[in-house]
N, C-alpha and C positions, 0 to 999 in steps of 0.2 A: 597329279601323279596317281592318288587314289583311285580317280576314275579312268583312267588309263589302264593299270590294274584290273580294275574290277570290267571293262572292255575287255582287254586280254582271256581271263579269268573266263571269262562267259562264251567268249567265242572258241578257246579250245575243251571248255566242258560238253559242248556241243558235239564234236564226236566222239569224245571218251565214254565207252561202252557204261565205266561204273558211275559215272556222272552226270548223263545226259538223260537218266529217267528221273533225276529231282527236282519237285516241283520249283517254281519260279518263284514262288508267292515263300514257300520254306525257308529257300534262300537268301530272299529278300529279308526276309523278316528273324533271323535267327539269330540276331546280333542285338534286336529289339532297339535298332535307331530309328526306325520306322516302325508303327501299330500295322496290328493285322486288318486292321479295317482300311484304315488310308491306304493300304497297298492292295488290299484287294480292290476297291474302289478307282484306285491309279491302275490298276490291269485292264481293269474296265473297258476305262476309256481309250484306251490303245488297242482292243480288242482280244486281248487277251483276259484268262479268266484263274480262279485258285488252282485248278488242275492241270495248266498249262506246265510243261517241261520244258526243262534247257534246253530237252533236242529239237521241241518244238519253234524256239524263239529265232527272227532274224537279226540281220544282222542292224536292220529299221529299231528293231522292237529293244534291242543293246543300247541302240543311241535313246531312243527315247527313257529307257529306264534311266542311264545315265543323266540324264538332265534332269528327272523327277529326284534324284540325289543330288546335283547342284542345288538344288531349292532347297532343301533338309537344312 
């Protein structure tokens, strides 16, 4: 359900004009269930990086966050 959510969540922040310039790694990390290094790290390797934005991310780059939070 969580990740459903946070699916949802991310793919209409993407066009929402006040939402879609905050960072990826912010968002990720502002809950602090995940460290700022493991997630920068985990951006990484999917090709993304700290300065990536919502409006930036697809709809790939959703599923894969998601799964790096199944593992959490």
């Amino acid at each position: 359900m969580m990740n459903d959510d946070l699916f949802e969540n991310l793919r209409t922040s993407r066009s929402d004009n006040e939402l879609n310039s905050i960072r990826v790694h912010k968002y990720l990390t502002h809950t602090k269930v995940v460290g700022k290094v493991e997630t920068a790290r985990f951006l990484d390797t999917i090709g993304l990086d700290e300065k990536t934005t919502i409006g930036q991310i697809t709809d790939k780059n959703i599923s894969q966050i998601l799964d790096f939070f199944k593992i959490k």
